[in-house]
N, C-alpha and C positions, 0 to 999 in steps of 0.2 A: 861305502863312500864316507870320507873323512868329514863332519859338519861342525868345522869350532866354532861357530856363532849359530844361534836361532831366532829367528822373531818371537819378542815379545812386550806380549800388547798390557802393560802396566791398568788401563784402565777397565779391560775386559778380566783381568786376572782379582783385582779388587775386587769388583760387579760378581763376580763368582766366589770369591771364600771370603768373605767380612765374617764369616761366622764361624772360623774355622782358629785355633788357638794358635801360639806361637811356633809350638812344638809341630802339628800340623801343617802350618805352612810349610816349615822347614821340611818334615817328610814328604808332603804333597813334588814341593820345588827338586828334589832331588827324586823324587821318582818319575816328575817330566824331564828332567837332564840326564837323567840315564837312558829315557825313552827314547830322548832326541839323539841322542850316540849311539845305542844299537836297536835303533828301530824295534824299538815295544820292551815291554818289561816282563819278567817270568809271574805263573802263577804261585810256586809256592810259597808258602806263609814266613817261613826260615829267610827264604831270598829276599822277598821284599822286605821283611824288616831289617837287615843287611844294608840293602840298598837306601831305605831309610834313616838307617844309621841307631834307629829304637830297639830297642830290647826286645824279645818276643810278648811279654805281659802286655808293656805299650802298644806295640802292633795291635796285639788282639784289640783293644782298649779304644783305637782310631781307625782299624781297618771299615768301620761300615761308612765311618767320614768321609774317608778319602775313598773308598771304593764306590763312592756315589757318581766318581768326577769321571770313571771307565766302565763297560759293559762289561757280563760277565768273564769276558777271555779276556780281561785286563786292558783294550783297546779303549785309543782315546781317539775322538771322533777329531777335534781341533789340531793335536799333534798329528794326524794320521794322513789332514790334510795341509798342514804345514808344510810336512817331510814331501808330501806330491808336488808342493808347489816350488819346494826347493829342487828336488829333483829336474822340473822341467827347466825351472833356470840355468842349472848347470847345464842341462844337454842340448839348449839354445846358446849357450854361451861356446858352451865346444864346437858346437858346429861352426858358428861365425868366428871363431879364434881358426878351424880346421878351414874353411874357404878363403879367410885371408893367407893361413899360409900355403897353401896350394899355390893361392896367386903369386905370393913373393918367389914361390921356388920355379912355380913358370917363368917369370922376369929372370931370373937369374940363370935359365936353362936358354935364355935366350926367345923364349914364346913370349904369347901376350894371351890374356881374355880377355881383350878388346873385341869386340865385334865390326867388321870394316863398314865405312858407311859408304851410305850409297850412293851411285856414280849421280853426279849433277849433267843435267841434259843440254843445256846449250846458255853460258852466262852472258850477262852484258857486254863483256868486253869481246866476248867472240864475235856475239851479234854486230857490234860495232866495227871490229877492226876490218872487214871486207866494206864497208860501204864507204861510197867513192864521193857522197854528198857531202863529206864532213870535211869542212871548211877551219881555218886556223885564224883568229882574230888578234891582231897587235893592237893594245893600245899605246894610245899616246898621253902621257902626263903635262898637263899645263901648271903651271902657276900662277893662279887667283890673283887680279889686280885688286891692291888697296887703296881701298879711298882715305885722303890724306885727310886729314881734320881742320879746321879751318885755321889760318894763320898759321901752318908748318910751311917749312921749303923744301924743297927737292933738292939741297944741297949736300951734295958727298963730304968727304971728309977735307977737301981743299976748298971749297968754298964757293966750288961753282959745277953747277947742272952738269951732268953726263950728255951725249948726242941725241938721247931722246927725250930731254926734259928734266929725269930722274935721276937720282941719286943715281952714281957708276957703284956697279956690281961690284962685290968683294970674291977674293977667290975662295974662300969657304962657303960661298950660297951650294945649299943644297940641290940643286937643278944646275944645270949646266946652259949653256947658248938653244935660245929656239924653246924653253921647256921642255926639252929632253933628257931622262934620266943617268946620268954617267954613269960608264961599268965600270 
């Protein structure tokens, strides 16, 4: 499996080689970056300083430094479980990338993986629509008398009371004759 990125935890990597020289780190950093790409590093002495990029003197010179940070077969406990934890990501991630597209190629086959739901046993309106009690109510809309304020008239626009006292209705009143709603 291809891993171009790795975690790494800058404050846990300090906490561990503050004691470890320039040239060290740099050997150390590229012997976990070769780790993290093909999962672990070789034992012989030729190869890892290769891979370190040091000459064989130097090697010899920093191999008990750096070989503090892996057990004897060159295993690193923190990379080892890195590379598990990446691993499960990926085959969590494939699974849910491989169930959605199952689902899309079902929709598109014409299926579904819906599950059908289940049948409803007798609703209100069923219950309702046979019974013979249920009655239909009209109402009827009045229009509120106003009390006039004192010293107004009831004078329309000509100057004299309508047949019931009041001003005569205009034909835009909202209500029609009787308080009844016009359709």
């Amino acid at each position: 499996m291809n891993r171009p990125w790795m975690p790494f935890y800058i404050a846990d990597y300090l906490a561990d080689t503050g004691h470890l020289s320039t040239m060290e780190h740099g050997a150390y950093l590229l012997l976990i970056f070769h780790y993290w790409q093909n999962n672990g590093i070789p034992s012989e002495d030729t190869r890892l300083a290769r891979i370190a990029r040091v000459s064989a003197k130097e090697w010899k010179a920093m191999k008990p430094t750096i070989g503090a940070f892996f057990d004897e077969d060159w295993k690193h406990v923190r990379i080892e479980r890195e590379i598990a934890d990446s691993i499960a990501r990926y085959e969590r991630r494939a699974s849910a990338g491989s169930q959605g597209g199952n689902a899309r190629a079902m929709l598109l086959r014409g299926g579904s993986n819906a599950k059908p739901m289940p049948q409803q046993k007798r609703s209100n309106a069923q219950a309702y629509a046979g019974d013979a009690t249920t009655t239909t109510t009209t109402l009827r809309v009045t229009q509120p008398k106003r009390a006039e304020p004192r010293g107004a008239t009831n004078l329309g626009g000509s100057g004299s009371p309508g047949p019931n006292g009041c001003a005569p209705a205009f034909d835009d009143a909202p209500f029609g004759r009787d308080g009844e709603v016009p359709r």
